[in-house]
N, C-alpha and C positions, 0 to 999 in steps of 0.2 A: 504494500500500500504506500501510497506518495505520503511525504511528508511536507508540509506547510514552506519549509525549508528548501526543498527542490523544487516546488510550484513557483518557491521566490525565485530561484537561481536562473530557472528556467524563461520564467517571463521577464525578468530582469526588471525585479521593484522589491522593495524590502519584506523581509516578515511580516513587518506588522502592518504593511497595506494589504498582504494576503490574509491576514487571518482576519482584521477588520473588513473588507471584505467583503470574505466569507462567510463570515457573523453579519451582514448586511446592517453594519454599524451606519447609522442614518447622519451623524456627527460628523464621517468621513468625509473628505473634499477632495476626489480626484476626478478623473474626466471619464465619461462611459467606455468610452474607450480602453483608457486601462481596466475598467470594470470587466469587459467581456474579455480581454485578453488574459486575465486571472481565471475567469469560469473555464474559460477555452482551455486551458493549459492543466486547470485541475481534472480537470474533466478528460482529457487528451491523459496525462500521468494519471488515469486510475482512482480519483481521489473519490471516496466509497460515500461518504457526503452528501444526500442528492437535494438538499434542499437548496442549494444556491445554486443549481443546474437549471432551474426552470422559474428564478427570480425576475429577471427581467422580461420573460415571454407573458403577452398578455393574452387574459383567459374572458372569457365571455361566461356565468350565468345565465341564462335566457329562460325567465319565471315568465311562462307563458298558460298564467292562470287570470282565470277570469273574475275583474271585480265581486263579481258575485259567489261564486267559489271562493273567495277567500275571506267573503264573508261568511260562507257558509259552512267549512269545514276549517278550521285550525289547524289540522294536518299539514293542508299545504306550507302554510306561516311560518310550523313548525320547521320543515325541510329546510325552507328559504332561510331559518335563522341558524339551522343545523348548520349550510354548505358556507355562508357568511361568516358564520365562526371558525371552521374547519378551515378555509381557506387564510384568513387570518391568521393563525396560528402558524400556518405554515409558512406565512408570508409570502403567498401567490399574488400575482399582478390580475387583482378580481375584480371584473368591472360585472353590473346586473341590470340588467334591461329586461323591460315589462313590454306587456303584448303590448301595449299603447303608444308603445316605441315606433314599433314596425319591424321587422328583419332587419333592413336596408340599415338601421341605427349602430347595428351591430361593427366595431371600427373594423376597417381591411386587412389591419398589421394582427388581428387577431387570430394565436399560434391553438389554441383548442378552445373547447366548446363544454361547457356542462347544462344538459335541459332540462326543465319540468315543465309538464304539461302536453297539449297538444299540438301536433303540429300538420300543418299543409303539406303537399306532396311539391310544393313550389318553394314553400321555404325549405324545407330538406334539402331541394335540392341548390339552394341558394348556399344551405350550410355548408356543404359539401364542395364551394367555389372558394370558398376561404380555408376549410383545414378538412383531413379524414379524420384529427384528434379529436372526437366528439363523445360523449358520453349523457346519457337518457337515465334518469331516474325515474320511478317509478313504471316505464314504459318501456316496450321493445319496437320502434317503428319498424326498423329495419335490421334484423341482427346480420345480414349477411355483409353490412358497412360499419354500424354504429356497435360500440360498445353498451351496454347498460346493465343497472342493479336496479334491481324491484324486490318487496315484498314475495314469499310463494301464497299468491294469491287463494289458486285450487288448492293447494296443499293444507291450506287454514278453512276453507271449507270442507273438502276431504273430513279433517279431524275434528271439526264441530260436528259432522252427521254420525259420524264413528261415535262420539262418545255421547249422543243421543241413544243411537241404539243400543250402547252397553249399558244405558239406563232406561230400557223399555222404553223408549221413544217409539212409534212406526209412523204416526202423523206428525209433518214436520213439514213447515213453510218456510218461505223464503220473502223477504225483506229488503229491497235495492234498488240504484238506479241505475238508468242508462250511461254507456259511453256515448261520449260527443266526436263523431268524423269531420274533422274537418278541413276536408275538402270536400262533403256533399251537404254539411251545413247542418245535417243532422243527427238525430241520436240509433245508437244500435247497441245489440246487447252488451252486458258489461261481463269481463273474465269470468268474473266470482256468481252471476244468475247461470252463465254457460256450464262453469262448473258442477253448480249445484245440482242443474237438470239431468247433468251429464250421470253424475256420481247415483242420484235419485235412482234412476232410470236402472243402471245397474245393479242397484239393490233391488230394484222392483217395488219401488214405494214412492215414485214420480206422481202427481194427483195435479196437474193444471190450476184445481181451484185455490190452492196453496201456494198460487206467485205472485207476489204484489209488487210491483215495481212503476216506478215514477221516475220524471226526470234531474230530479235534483239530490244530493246528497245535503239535504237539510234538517233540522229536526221538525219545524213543519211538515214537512213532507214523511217524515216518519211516522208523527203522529197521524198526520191525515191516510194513509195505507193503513194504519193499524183501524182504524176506526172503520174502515172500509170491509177488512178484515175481517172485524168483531160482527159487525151488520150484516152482511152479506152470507156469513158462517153461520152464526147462532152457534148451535149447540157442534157442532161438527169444526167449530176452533183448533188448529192444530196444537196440541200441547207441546211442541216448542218450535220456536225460530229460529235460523240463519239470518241474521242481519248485516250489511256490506261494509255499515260503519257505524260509529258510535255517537255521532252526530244523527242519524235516522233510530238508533237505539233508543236515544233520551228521547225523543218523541215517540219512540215505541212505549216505551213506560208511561208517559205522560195520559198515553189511550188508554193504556189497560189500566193505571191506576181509577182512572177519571169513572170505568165502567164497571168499578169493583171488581176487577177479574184477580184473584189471589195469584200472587208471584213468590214463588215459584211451583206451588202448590195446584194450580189451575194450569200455568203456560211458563212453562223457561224462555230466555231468552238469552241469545250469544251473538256476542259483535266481535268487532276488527279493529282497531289501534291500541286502545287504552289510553284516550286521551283522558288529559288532568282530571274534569269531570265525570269521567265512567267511575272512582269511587266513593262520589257526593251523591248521585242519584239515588231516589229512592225505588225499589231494592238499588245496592251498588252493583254495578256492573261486571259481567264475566263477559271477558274480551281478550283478545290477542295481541299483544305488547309488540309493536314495532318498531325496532331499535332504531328511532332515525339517527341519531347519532353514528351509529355504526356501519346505516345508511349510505350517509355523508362520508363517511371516510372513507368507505368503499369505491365510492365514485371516485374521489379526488385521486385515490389509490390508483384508480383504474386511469385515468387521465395521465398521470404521472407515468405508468409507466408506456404510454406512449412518447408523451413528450420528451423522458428522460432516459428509458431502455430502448426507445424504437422499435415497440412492439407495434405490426401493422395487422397481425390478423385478433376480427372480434371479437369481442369474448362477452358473455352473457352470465350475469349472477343472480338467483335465485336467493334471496336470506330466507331460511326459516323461525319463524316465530314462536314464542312461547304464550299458552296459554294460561291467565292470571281471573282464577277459578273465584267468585264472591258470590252474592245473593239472589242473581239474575237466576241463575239456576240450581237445583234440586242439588 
């Protein structure tokens, strides 16, 4: 491994312009130039370091969620303050641009790409005129280009249905909204309804009149499907739920509290994130804890080692989640 010492010798500037630097000491006063001629030369001698490999390349966030999505799920907020933080820490050149931006705002000198949300088949392809370093959180548009980390979506419904049935569960709905395409402007099914029909179907215990889905992930919209739910059923209520989030969960509870229907003892319910409020709600919520922090580091991970290993082929992460068992259910 290089030493600090032969970086100096080599670039021909003292120790302690190398190490200040390399510690991307801000006090420092020399010219970019000698800056990149130090990265160049560490990085050229082997120097095992990689945070000041990819200090000066600038990076694009692109939070391509919609005012209203973010008002209506946390989740996103949450990601957004996850990859802001992560990225600081690391002292990434992190600029973040909102759908309200446009693509086009996106600067030209930018060396990779971190997204959330969705995106056009126009701006993909626009992404893809400035870097192949791109990385997709919570999405896969395209895994045959783009890198991404998501949630295992199926996989956390999978094991909601699984541990219904090991507690006599066999009537069991589903609770969720639509994906938004957009490039045809509207909505289509989402991973976790696919899943669930899918997984259903296979056990032989699929029932149509058990799918309540809307286009919003809101707790209105939660409440207002359960409600719909409770009317429409009467007495034939599935005794528990799949629900897509926990933003639609607090409004699931809000119905069934509001109709007297006993929780857990009449209807369980299980959600997806474990946002701060799944355990203030009354029952407190059993939900699936998704590490966005770990998330985010994943991505940035995954970014990095583009920009700093020159990995060119994609690569696709799945996290698995844990579930954090409370009152929601039996």
């Amino acid at each position: 491994m290089a030493t600090i010492k032969e970086i100096a010798e080599k670039a021909g500037v003292s120790i302690t312009t190398v190490s200040r630097v390399l510690k991307q000491d801000p006090t420092l006063s020399v010219t970019q130039e000698t800056r990149e001629k130090v990265y160049e030369t560490a990085q050229r001698l082997g120097y095992t370091k990689k945070r000041f490999k990819h200090s000066l390349k600038k990076i694009a966030f692109l939070y391509w969620i919609t005012e209203k999505e973010d008002l209506q799920d946390v989740y996103f907020q949450t990601v957004k303050k996850g990859v802001e933080e992560e990225a600081n820490e690391r002292q990434l050149n992190l600029t973040t641009y909102s759908i309200g931006d446009g693509i086009e705002a996106i600067d030209p000198q930018t060396k990779g790409v971190i997204c959330l949300g969705r995106f056009s088949k126009r701006e993909l392809d626009y992404i893809r005129t400035l870097t192949n370093d791109v990385v997709f959180i919570d999405t896969s548009p395209d895994e045959d280009h783009f890198d991404s980390v998501r949630p295992h979506l199926r996989r956390m419904i999978e094991r909601m249905i699984d541990y219904y049935l090991e507690n006599g569960h066999t009537a069991i709905g589903y609770i969720g909204g639509n994906d938004f395409d957009a490039d045809c402007g509207g909505y289509i099914p989402d991973r976790r309804e696919r899943a669930f029909k899918e997984y259903m179907e296979k056990k032989g215990l699929f029932d149509e009149r058990f799918l309540f889905v809307g286009d919003q992930y809101a707790v209105n919209e939660g409440y207002a499907l359960m409600k719909r739910a409770i009317h429409s059923l009467g007495d034939q209520l599935p005794t528990a739920f799949c629900v897509a989030s926990d933003s639609l969960a607090v409004g699931c509870l809000q119905a069934l509290n509001e109709e007297r229907i006993a929780l857990p003892e009449r209807v369980n319910v299980f959600s997806i994130n474990d946002a701060s409020i799944a355990q203030y709600v009354s029952p407190p919520l059993t939900t699936f804890r998704i590490d966005v922090k770990l998330l985010c580091q994943t991505a940035i991970d995954l970014l990095l080692e583009r920009l700093v290993d020159k990995r060119t082929s994609p690569k696709t992460v799945l996290m698995s989640c844990n579930p954090i068992f409370r009152k929601s259910t039996g």
